[in-house]
LOKOL-57122 format. One record per residue (C-alpha): residue number from 1; y, z, x. Coordinates in pm, 1 decimal, m for minus. Layout:
<recs>
rec n = NUM	Y = Y	Z = Z	X = X
...
</recs>
This chain:
<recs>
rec n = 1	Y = m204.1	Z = 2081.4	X = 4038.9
rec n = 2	Y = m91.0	Z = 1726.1	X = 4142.9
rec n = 3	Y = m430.8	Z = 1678.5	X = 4360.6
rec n = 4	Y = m577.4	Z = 1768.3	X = 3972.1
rec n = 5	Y = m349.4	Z = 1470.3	X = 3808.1
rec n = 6	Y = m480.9	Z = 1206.0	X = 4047.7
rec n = 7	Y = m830.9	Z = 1259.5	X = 4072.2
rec n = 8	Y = m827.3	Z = 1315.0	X = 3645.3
rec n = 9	Y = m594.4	Z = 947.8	X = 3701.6
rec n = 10	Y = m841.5	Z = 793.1	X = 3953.2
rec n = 11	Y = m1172.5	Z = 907.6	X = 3701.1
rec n = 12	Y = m1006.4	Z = 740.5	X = 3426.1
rec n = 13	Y = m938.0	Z = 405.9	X = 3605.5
rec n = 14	Y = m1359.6	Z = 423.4	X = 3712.9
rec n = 15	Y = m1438.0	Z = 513.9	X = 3380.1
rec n = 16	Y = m1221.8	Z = 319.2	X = 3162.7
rec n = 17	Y = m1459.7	Z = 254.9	X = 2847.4
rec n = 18	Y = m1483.3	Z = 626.2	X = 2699.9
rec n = 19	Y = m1304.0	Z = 834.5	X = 2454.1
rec n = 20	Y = m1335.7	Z = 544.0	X = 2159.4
rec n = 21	Y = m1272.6	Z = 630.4	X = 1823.9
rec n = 22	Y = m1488.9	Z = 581.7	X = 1564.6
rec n = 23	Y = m1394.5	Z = 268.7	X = 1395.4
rec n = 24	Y = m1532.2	Z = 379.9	X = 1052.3
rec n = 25	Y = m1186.8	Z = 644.8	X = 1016.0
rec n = 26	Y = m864.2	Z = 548.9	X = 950.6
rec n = 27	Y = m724.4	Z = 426.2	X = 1277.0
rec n = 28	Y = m361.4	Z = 616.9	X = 1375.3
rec n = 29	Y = m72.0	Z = 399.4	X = 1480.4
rec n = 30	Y = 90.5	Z = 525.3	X = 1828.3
rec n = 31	Y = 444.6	Z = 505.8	X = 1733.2
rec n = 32	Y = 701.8	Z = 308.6	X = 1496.1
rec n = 33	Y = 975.2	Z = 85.2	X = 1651.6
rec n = 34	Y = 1265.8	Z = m7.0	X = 1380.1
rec n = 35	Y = 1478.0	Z = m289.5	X = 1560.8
rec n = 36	Y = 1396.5	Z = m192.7	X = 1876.0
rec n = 37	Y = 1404.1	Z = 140.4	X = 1879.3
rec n = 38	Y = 1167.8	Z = 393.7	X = 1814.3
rec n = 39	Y = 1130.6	Z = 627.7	X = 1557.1
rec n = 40	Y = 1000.2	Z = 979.8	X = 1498.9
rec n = 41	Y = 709.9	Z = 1015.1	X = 1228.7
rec n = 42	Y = 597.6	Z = 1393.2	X = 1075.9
rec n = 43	Y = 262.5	Z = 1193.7	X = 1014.0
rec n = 44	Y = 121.5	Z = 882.1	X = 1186.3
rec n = 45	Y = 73.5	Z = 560.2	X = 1016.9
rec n = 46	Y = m271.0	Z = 498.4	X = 987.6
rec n = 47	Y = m419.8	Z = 139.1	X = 986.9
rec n = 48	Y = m655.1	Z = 158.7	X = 680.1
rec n = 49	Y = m886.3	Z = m203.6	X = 608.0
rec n = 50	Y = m712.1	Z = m392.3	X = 826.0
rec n = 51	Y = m344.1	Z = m261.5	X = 689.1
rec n = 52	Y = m100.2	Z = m67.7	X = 830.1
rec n = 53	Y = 10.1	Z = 231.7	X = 622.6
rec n = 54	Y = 351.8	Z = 422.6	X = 709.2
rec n = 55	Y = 466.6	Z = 768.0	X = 604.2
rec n = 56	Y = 690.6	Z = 673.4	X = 293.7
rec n = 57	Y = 1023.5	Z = 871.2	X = 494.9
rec n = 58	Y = 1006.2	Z = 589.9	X = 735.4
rec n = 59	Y = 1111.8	Z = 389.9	X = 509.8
rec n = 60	Y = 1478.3	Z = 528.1	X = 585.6
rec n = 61	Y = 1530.1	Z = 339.5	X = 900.8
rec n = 62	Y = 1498.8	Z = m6.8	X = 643.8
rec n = 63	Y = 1790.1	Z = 77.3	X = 452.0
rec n = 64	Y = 1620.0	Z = 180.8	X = 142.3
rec n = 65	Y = 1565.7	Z = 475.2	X = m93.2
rec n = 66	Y = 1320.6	Z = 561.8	X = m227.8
rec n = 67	Y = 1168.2	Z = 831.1	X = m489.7
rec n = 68	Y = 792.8	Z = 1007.3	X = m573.6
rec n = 69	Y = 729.0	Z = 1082.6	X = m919.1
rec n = 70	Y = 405.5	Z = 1344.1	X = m868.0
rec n = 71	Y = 315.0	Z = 1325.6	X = m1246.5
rec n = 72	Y = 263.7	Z = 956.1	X = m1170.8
rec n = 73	Y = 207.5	Z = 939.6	X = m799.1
rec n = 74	Y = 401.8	Z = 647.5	X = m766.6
rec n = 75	Y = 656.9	Z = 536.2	X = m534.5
rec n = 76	Y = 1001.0	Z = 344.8	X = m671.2
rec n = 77	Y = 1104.6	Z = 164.9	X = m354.9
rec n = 78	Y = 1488.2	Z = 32.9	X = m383.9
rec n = 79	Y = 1657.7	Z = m186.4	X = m175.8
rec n = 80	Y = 1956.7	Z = m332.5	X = m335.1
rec n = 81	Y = 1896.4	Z = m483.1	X = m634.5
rec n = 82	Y = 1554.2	Z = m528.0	X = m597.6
rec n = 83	Y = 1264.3	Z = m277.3	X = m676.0
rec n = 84	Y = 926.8	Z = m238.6	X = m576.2
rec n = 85	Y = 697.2	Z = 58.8	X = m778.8
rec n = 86	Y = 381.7	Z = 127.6	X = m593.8
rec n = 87	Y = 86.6	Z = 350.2	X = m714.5
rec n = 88	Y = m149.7	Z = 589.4	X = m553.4
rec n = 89	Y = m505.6	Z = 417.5	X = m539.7
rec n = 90	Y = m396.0	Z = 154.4	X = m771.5
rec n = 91	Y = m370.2	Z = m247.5	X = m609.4
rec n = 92	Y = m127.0	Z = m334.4	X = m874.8
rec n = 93	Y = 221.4	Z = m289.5	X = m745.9
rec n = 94	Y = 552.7	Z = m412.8	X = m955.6
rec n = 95	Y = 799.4	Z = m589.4	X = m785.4
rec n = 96	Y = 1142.6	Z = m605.2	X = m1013.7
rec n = 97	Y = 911.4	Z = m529.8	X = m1356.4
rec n = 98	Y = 696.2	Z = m818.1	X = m1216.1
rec n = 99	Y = 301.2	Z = m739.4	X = m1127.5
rec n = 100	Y = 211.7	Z = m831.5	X = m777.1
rec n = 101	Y = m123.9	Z = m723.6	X = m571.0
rec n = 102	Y = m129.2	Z = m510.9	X = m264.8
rec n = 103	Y = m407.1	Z = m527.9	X = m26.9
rec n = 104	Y = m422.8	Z = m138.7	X = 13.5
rec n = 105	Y = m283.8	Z = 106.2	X = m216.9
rec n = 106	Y = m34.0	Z = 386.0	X = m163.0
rec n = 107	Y = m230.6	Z = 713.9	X = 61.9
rec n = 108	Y = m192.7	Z = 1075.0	X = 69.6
rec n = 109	Y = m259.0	Z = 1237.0	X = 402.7
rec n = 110	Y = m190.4	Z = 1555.0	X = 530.1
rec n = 111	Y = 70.8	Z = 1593.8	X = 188.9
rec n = 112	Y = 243.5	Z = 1311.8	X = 307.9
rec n = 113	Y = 271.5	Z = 996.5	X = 160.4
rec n = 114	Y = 184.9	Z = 603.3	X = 293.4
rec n = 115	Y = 295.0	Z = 320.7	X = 200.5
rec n = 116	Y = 185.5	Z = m19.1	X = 329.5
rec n = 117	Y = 436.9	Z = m165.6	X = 532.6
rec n = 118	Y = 353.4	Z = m480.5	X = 571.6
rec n = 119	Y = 341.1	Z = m543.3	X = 149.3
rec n = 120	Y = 719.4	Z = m327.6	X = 176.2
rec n = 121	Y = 902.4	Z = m504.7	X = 439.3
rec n = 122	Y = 807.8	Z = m877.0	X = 381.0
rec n = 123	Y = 922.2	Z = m794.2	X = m16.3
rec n = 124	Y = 1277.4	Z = m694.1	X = 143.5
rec n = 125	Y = 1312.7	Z = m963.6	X = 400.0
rec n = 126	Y = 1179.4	Z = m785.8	X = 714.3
rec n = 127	Y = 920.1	Z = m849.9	X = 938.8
rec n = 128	Y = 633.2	Z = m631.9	X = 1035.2
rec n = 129	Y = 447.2	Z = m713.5	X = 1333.5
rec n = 130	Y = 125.2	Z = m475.1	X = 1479.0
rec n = 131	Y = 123.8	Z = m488.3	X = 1819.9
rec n = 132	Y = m259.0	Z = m447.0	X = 1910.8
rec n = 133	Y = m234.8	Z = m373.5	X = 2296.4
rec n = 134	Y = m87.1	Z = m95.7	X = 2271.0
rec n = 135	Y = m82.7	Z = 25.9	X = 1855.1
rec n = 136	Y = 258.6	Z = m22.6	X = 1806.2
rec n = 137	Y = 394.9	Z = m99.7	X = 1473.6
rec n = 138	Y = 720.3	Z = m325.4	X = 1470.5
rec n = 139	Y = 966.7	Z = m376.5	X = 1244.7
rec n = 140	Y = 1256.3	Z = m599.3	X = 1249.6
rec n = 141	Y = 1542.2	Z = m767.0	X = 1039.0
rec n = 142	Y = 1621.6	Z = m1112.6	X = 986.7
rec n = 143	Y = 2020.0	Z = m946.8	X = 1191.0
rec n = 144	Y = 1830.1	Z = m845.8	X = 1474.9
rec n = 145	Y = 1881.1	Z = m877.4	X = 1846.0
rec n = 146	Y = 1714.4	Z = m781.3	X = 2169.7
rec n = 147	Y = 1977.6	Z = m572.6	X = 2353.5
rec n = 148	Y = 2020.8	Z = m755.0	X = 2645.2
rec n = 149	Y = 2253.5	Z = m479.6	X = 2846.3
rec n = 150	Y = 2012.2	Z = m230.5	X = 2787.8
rec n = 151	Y = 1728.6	Z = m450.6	X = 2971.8
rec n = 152	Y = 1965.2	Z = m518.7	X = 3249.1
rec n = 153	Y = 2131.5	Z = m163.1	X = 3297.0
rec n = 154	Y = 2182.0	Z = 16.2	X = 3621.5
rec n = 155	Y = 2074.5	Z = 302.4	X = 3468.4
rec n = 156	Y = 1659.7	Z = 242.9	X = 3550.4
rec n = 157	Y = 1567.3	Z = 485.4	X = 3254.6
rec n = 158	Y = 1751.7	Z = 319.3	X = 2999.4
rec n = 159	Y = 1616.9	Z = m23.9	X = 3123.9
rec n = 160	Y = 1289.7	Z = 43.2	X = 3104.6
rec n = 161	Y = 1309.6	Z = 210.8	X = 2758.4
rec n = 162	Y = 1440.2	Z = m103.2	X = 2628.1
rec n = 163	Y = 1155.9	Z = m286.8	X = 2815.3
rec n = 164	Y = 902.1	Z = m116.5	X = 2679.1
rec n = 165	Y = 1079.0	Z = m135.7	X = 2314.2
rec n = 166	Y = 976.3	Z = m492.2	X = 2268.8
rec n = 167	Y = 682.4	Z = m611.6	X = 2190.7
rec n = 168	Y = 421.9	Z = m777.3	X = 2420.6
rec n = 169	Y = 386.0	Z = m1177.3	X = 2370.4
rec n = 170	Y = 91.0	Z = m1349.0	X = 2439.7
rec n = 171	Y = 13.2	Z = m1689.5	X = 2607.3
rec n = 172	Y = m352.1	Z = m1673.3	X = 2612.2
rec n = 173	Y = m593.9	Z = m1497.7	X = 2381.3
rec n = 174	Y = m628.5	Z = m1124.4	X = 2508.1
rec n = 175	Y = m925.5	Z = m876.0	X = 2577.8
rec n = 176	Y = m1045.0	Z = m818.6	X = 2247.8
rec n = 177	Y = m1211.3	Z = m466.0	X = 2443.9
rec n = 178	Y = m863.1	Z = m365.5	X = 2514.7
rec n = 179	Y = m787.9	Z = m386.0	X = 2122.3
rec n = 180	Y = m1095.6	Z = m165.1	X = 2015.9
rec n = 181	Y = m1025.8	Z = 140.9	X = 1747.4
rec n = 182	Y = m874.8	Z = 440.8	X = 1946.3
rec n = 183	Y = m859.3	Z = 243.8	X = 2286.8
rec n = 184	Y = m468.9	Z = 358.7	X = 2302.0
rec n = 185	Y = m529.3	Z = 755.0	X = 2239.6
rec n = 186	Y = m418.9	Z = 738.9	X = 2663.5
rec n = 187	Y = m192.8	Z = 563.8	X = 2751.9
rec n = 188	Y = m23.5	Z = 498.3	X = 3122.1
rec n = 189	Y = 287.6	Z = 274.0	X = 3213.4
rec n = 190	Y = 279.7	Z = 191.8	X = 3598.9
rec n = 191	Y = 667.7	Z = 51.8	X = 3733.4
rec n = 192	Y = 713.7	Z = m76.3	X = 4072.6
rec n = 193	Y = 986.3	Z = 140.6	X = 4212.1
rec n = 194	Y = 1361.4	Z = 28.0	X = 4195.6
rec n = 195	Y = 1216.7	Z = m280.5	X = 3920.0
rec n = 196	Y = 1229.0	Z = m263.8	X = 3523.6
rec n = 197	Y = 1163.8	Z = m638.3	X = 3474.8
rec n = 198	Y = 806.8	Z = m577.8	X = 3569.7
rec n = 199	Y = 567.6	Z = m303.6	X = 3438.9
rec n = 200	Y = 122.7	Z = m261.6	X = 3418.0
rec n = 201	Y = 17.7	Z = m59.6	X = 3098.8
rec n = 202	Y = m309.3	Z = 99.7	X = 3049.7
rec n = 203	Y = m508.6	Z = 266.4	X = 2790.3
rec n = 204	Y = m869.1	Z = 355.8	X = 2812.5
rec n = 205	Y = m1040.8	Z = 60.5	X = 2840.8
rec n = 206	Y = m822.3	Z = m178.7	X = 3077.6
rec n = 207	Y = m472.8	Z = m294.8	X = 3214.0
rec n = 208	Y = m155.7	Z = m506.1	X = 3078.2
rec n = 209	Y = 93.3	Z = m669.3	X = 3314.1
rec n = 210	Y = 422.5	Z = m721.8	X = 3160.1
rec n = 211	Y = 648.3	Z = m952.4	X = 3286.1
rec n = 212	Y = 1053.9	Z = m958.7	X = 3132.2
rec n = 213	Y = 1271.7	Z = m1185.9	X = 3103.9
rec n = 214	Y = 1474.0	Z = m1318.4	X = 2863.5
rec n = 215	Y = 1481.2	Z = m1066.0	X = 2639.3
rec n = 216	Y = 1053.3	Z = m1140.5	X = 2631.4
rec n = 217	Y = 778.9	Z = m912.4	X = 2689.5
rec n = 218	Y = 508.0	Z = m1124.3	X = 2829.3
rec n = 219	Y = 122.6	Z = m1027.1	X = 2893.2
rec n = 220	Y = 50.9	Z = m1243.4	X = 3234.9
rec n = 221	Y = m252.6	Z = m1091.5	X = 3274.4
rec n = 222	Y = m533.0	Z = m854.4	X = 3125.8
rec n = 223	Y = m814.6	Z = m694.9	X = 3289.1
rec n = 224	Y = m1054.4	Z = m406.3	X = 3305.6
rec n = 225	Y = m1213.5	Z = m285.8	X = 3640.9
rec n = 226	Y = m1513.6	Z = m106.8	X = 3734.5
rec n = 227	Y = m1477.2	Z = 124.0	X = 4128.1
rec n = 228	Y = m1108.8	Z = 69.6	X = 4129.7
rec n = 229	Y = m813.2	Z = m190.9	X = 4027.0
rec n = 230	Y = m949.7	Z = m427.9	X = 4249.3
rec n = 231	Y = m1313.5	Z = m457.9	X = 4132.3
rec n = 232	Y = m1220.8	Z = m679.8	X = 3845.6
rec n = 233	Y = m1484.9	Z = m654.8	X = 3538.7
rec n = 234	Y = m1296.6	Z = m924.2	X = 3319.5
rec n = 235	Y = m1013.3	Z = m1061.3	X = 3284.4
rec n = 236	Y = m749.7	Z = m1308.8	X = 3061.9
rec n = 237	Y = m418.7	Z = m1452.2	X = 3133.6
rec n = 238	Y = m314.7	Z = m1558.3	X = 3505.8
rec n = 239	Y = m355.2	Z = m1276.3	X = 3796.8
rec n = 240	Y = m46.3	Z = m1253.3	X = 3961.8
rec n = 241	Y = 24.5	Z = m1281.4	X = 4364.7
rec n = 242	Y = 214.1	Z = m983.7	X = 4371.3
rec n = 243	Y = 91.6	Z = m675.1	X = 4479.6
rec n = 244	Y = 32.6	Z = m447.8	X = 4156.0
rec n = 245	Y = m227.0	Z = m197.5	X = 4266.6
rec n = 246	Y = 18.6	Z = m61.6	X = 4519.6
rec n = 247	Y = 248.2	Z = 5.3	X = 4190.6
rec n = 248	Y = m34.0	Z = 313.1	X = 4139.6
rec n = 249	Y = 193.9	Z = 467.9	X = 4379.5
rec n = 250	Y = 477.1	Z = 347.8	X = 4351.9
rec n = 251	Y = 593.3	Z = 533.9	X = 3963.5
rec n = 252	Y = 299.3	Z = 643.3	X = 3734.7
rec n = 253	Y = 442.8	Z = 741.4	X = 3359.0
rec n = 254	Y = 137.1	Z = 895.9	X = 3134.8
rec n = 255	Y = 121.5	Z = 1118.5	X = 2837.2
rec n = 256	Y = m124.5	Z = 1382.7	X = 2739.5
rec n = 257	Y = m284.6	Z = 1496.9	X = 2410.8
rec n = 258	Y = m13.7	Z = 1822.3	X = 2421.1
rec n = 259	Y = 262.8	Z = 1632.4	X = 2388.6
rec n = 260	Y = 377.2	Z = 1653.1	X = 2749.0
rec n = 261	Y = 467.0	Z = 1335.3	X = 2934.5
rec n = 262	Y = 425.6	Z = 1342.4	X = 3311.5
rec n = 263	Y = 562.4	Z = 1101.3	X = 3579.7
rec n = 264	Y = 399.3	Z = 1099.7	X = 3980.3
rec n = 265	Y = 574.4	Z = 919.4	X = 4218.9
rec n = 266	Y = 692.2	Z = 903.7	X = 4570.2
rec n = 267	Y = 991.0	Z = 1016.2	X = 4719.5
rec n = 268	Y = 1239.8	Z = 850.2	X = 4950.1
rec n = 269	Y = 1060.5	Z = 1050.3	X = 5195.9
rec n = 270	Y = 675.1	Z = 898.0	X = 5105.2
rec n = 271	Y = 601.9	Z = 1279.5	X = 4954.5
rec n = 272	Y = 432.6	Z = 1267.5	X = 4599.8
rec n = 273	Y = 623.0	Z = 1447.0	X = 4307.6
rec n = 274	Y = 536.3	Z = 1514.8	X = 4009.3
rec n = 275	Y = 768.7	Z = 1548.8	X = 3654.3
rec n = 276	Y = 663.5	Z = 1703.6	X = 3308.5
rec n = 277	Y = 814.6	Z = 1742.7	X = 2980.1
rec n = 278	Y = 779.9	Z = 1757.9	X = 2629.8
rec n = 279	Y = 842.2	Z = 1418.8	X = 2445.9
rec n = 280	Y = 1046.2	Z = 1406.9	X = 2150.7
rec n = 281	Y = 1003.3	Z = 1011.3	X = 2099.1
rec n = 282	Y = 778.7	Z = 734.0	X = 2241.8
rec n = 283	Y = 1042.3	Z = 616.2	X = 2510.8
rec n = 284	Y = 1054.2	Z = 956.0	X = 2610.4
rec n = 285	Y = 783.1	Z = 821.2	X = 2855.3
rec n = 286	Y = 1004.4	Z = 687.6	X = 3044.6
rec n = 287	Y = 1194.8	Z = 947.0	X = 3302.1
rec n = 288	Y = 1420.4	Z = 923.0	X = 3507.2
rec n = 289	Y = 1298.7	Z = 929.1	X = 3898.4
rec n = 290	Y = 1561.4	Z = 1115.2	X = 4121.3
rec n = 291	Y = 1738.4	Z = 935.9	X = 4368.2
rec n = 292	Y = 1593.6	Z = 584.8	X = 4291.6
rec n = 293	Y = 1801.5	Z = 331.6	X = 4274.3
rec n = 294	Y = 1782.1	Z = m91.1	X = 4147.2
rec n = 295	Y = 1608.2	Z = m329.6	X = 4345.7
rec n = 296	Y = 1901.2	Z = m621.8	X = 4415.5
</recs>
């Protein structure tokens, strides 16, 4: 089985420009993160003309109620003393009695309903921010910190949970390829063993490096490759000195389109292992590796 996980890994590294969604559908969001942490979603938001659109029972983790007259099929959104009424396929939206526009409309999916988020939040003083690299939507508060123990914690799991809860800054103008409509269906986060401050993510078209520090998630470098990480295809950002392509080996985190989330890496011994389990959240990535320990 685990000779069957690395060559499907290795074919999907030599082949990184299939399985690209049709950009003509509504494109699905990966997860949610609500001040840094990330939140579970019956539905997926959907990114609809440009928009992002969220299951209206997200809207929970803002602080705010919320009710759905069906007769109507509109939403009263309540946050305080302020009010926003949205309607289903109508681009007039009422803010305290007061007629705004919205760029999108309220959606039904799968008997669920969406919202726009970014139209909701900015309206009750949060910020939304759609992370392209890897089709995350964030949300934050104007009270909101990075959790600086968390990034820093002996506990390697829980460090790189939080490091992968924030989201990726950008020096340099990425690889619009790496950005393209259903580029993130796979997704794989690489470590270098003993090291959370440091991590490559990949999708289906090309590679991230992450750098932290600070409480920052910063894109060094992009690339895609062609017969392997080192035959470089294109590229953005700075290429680092350090030796990535041996982090293949080193702690591989992936997820599959089951639900399962696998980890291979190598023992204190040099023997590849392999873990699987079902994940519950989008951090749930991110296992634990027996018997490794912090870098110093």
């Amino acid at each position: 089985m685990k000779k069957v996980i690395v060559f499907v890994f290795f074919f999907v590294l030599a082949f990184q420009s299939w399985a690209i969604a049709d950009a003509a559908n509504p494109i699905s969001v990966n997860a949610v993160n609500v001040n840094g942490k990330f939140i579970a979603t019956a539905v997926s938001p959907i990114i609809k003309d440009g928009r992002v659109l969220v299951p209206i029972r997200t809207l929970a983790s803002l602080g705010v109620t919320y009710q759905w007259d069906s007769k109507s099929q509109s939403a009263l959104i309540t946050k305080g003393k302020d009010q926003i009424k949205l309607t289903a396929n109508k681009k007039e939206a009422f803010k305290n009695n007061q007629a705004v526009q919205v760029d999108v409309p309220v959606q039904m999916t799968q008997g669920r309903i969406l919202v726009p988020i970014r139209f909701v939040s900015e309206n009750f003083g949060y910020k939304a921010n759609y992370e392209k690299a890897r089709s995350i939507l964030f949300i934050q508060d104007g009270n909101y910190k990075v959790d600086q123990e968390s990034l820093q914690a002996e506990d390697l799991q829980a460090a790189r949970q939080a490091a992968i809860s924030l989201p990726i800054q950008f020096s340099f103008k990425s690889l619009s390829s790496l950005e393209k409509p259903g580029a993130n269906q796979s997704y794989f986060y690489v470590f270098p063993r003993g090291d959370s401050s440091r991590y490559m993510y990949y999708n289906n078209v090309g590679n991230t490096i992450v750098e932290i520090k600070d409480g920052v998630a910063k894109a060094v470098w992009q690339f895609t490759s062609g017969n392997g990480l080192d035959d470089i295809v294109s590229s953005a950002g700075q290429r680092p000195s350090y030796n990535y392509v041996g982090w293949i080996t080193d702690i591989l985190m992936f997820n599959d389109d089951k639900g399962n989330i696998s980890a291979l890496y190598k023992d204190d011994k040099g023997q590849q292992k392999d873990l699987t389990a079902k994940a519950k959240s989008y951090t749930d990535i991110i296992q634990p590796i027996p018997n490794e320990t912090r870098k110093q």
